[in-house]
Structures are given as C-alpha cells and as structure tokens.
C-alpha positions as CSV (number, residue, x, y, z in Angstrom):
1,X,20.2,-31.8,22.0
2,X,23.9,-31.8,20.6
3,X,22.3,-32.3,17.3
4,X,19.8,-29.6,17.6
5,X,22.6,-26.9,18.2
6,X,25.0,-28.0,15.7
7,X,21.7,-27.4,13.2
8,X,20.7,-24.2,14.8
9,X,24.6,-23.0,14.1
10,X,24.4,-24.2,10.4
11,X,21.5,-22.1,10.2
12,X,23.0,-18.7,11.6
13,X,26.2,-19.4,9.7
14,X,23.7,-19.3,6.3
15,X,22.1,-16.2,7.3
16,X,25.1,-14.6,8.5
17,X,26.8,-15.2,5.1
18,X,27.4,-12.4,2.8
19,X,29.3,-10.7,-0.5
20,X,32.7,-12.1,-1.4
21,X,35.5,-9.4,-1.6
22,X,35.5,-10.7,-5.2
23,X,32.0,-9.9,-5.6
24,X,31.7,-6.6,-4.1
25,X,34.7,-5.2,-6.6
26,X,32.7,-6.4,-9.1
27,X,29.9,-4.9,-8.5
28,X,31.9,-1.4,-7.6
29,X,33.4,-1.6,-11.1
30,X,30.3,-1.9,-12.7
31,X,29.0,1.2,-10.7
32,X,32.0,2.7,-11.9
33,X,31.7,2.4,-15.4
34,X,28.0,3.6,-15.6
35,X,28.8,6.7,-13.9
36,X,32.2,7.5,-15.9
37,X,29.7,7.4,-19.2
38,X,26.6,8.8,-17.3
39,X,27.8,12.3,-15.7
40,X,29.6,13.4,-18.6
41,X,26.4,13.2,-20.7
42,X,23.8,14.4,-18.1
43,X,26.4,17.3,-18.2
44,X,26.4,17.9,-21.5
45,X,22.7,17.6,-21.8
46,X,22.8,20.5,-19.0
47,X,24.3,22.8,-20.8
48,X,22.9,22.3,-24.3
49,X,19.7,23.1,-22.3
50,X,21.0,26.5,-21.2
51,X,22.8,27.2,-24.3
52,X,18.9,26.7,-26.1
53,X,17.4,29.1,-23.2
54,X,19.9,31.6,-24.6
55,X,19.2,31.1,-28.3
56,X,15.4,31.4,-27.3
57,X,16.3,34.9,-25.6
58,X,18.4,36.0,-28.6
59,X,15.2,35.3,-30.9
60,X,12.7,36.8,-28.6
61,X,15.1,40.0,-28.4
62,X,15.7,40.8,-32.1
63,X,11.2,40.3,-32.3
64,X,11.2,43.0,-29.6
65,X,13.5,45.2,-31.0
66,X,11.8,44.8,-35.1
67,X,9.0,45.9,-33.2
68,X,10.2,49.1,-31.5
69,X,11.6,50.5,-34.5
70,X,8.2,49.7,-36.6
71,X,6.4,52.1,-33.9
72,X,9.4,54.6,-33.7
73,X,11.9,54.2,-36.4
74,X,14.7,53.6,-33.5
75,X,16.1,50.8,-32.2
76,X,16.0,50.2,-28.2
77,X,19.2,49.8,-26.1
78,X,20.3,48.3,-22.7
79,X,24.1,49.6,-22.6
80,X,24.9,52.7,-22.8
81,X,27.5,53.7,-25.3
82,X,29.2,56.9,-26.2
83,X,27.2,59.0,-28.4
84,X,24.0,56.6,-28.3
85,X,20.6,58.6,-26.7
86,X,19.2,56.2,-23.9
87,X,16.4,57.7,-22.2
88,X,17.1,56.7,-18.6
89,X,13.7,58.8,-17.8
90,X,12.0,55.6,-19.8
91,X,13.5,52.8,-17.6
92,X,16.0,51.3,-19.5
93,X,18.1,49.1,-17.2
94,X,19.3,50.8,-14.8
95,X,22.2,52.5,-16.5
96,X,25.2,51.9,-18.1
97,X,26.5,48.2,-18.6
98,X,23.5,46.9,-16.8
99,X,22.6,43.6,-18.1
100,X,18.8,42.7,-19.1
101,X,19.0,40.0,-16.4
102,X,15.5,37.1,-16.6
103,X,13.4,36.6,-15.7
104,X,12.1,40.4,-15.2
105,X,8.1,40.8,-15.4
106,X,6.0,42.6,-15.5
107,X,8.2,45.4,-17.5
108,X,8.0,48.6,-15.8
109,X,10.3,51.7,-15.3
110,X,11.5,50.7,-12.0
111,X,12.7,47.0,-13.0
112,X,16.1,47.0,-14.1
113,X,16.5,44.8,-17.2
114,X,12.6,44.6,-17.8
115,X,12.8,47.7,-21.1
116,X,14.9,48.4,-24.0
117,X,14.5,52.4,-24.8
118,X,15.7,54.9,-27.1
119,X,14.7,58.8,-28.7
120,X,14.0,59.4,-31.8
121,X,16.7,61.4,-33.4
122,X,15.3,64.1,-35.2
123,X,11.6,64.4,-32.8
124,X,13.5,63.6,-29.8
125,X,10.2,60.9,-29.2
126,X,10.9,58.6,-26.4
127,X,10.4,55.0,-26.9
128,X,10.8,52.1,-24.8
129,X,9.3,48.3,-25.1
130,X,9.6,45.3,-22.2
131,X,12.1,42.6,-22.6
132,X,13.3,39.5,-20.1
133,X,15.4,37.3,-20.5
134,X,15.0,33.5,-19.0
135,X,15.7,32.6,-15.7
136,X,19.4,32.8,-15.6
137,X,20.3,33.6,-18.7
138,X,21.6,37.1,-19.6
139,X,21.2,39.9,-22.3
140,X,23.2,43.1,-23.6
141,X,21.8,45.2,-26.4
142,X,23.7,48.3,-28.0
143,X,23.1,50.2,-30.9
144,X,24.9,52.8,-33.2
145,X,24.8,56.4,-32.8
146,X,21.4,57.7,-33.1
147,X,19.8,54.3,-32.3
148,X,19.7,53.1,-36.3
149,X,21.4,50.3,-36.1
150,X,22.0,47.6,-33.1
151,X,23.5,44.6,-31.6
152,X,22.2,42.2,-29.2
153,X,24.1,39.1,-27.6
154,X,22.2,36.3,-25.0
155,X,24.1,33.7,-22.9
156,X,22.6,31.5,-20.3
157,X,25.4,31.8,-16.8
158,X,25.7,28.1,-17.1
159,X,25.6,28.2,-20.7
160,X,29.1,28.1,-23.0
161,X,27.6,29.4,-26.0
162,X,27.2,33.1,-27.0
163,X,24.6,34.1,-29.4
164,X,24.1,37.3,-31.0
165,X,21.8,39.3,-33.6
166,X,22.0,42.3,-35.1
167,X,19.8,44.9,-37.5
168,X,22.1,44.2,-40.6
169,X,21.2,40.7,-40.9
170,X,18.7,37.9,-40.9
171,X,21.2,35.7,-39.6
172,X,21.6,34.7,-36.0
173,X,25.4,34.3,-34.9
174,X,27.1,32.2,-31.7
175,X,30.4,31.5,-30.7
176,X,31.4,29.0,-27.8
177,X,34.2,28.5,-25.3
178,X,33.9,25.7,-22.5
179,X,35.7,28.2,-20.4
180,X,32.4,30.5,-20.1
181,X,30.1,27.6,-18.1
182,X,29.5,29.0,-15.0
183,X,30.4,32.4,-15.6
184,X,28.3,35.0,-15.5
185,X,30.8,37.9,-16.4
186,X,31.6,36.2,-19.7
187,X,29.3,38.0,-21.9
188,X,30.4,41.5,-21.4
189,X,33.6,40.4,-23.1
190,X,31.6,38.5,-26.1
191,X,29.9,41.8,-27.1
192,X,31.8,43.3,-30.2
193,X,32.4,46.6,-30.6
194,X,29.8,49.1,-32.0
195,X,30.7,51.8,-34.1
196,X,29.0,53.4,-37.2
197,X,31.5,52.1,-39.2
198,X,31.3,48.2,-37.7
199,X,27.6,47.6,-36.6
200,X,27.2,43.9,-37.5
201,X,28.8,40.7,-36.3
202,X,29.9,39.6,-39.3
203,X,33.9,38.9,-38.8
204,X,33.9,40.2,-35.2
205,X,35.9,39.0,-32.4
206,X,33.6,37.3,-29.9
207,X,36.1,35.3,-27.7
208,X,35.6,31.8,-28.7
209,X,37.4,28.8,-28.6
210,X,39.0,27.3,-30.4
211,X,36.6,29.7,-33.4
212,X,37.6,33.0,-31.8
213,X,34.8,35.1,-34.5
214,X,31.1,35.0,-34.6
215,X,30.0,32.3,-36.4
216,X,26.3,31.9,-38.8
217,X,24.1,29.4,-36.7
C-alpha cells in the first residue's frame, strides 16, 4: 500500500512539473526579438500601401482631367481659388476647400467630392467630369485663372507621402514627411500655390522632410 502511494505521488509530482524561470525568459526574449523586427516592418509595409493608393489617385486624376479639357478646352477644379470660374451649379465639391474625399460613386451633382467642373472662358460652357479618390485617401485640384492650367495633389490619411501633377508636365512629383501619417489635414498645407505666373510644381514648397520641394518620382 505504502508503495503504491509513494508511486502515485512520483506520478503527480511528473505531471505537475512545469517551465523553469530560466526557460520561460528564454522563451520571452525570443518573443521579444521577433516582434521588435516584425512591427516596424508590417508598419512600414502599411504605409507604403497607402502611400501607392495615393499615387494610383494622382494618376487616375491627371487621366480625368486630360479628358475634360479634350471635350472642353478647360481644366476641371475642386478648390476654389480667387479669380478661377467653378461652376457650383455643376456639382463640384461642395465649395470652396472641399477635398475630393474616396471613395465617392456614382458621380453626381449632389456628392461632394464625386466631379471636377469648370466654364469655358470665352463660351461660358459648363463642364464637369466624375472623380473619387480611394477609400481614405484624399484629393485637391486647382487651376489658374480661366481654368488653363492646373494642379492636382493625392495623399492617403495614413499615408506620409504627397504626390502631385500638374498640366505643365509629364512628370508626376511627391514629397514625404513621417510627420503626415495619420493626418488627414496634412495635405491642404502640401498644395503649392497657384498663380498665372507659378502653375507647376517644379521648385515648389510642398512641406517635406527632410526634402522640403517637390521632388520628380
């Protein structure tokens, strides 16, 4: 009987036996160390996705707006600027400084966001074609008096890279700041001024860090 319970208590010691302190910091570190070099990179893979959604929209605007002006001779605008013509009567985006927020569709008057527009300056011809951008990512378009020139810059909210396109060039433009990631109000301090006398981005300022200009992709 005595020898029965002492085998019975070798047993339950056995199965009651687990992890070493030694072993369980082991096995923390090593948890540890796969997480210090995983998060960063799933990050950064985040962001270069939103930062591509952006780049997408950028391309996808500048086709939209080459397409307006080959049915009207004008170029289409979502902010208001003084002395540009934006037929609010056409839909637009729903006034002044409105972003062209994604993703709006289908495109009609009474969606903010969903139409770039513009008149004709000489037969006063009111033009308008849709436009979205992707699902959080955000656009502003401006042109030059008269609607003949224009500038148009995409960023994702969770993006940090700004890119832009304009009527003066083939070239597609970006500049980046870490500090813009999460920030939705970053863009309306990345578009550069429009005048007739500076209508491109070549040279602008566009807030970037540590390359504070636009910058050929």
């Amino acid at each position: 009987m005595f020898k029965a319970m002492h085998q019975l208590r070798e047993k339950v010691s056995r199965g009651e036996r687990g992890f070493t302190l030694v072993e369980l910091l082991i096995v923390v570190a090593i948890i540890g160390i796969l997480a210090a070099i995983a998060i960063p990179q799933f990050a950064a893979y985040r962001i270069r996705s939103y930062n591509a959604s952006a780049s997408s929209d950028c391309r996808n605007m500048r086709t939209a707006e080459e397409s307006l002006f080959a049915d009207n001779q004008f170029y289409g605008v979502s902010v208001a600027l003084p002395g540009t013509t934006l037929a609010a009567a056409a839909g637009s985006v729903g006034g002044a400084g409105a972003l062209v927020l994604g993703p709006a569709s289908p495109a009609t008057a009474a969606a903010a966001g969903s139409l770039l527009t513009g008149t004709n300056p000489v037969t006063a011809a009111i033009g308008a074609i849709g436009i979205s951008a992707s699902n959080g990512s955000n656009m502003q378009v401006n042109t030059t008096v008269g609607n003949a020139s224009y500038l148009g810059v995409c960023r994702h909210e969770l993006g940090d890279t700004a890119y832009g396109g304009d009527s003066d060039s083939t070239a597609f433009y970006f500049v980046r700041n870490a500090t813009w990631a999460n920030t939705l109000n970053a863009l309306s301090a990345t578009v550069p001024p429009v005048t007739a006398a500076a209508d491109d981005f070549n040279g602008a300022a566009g807030g970037g860090a540590p390359t504070a200009n636009w910058t050929v992709q």
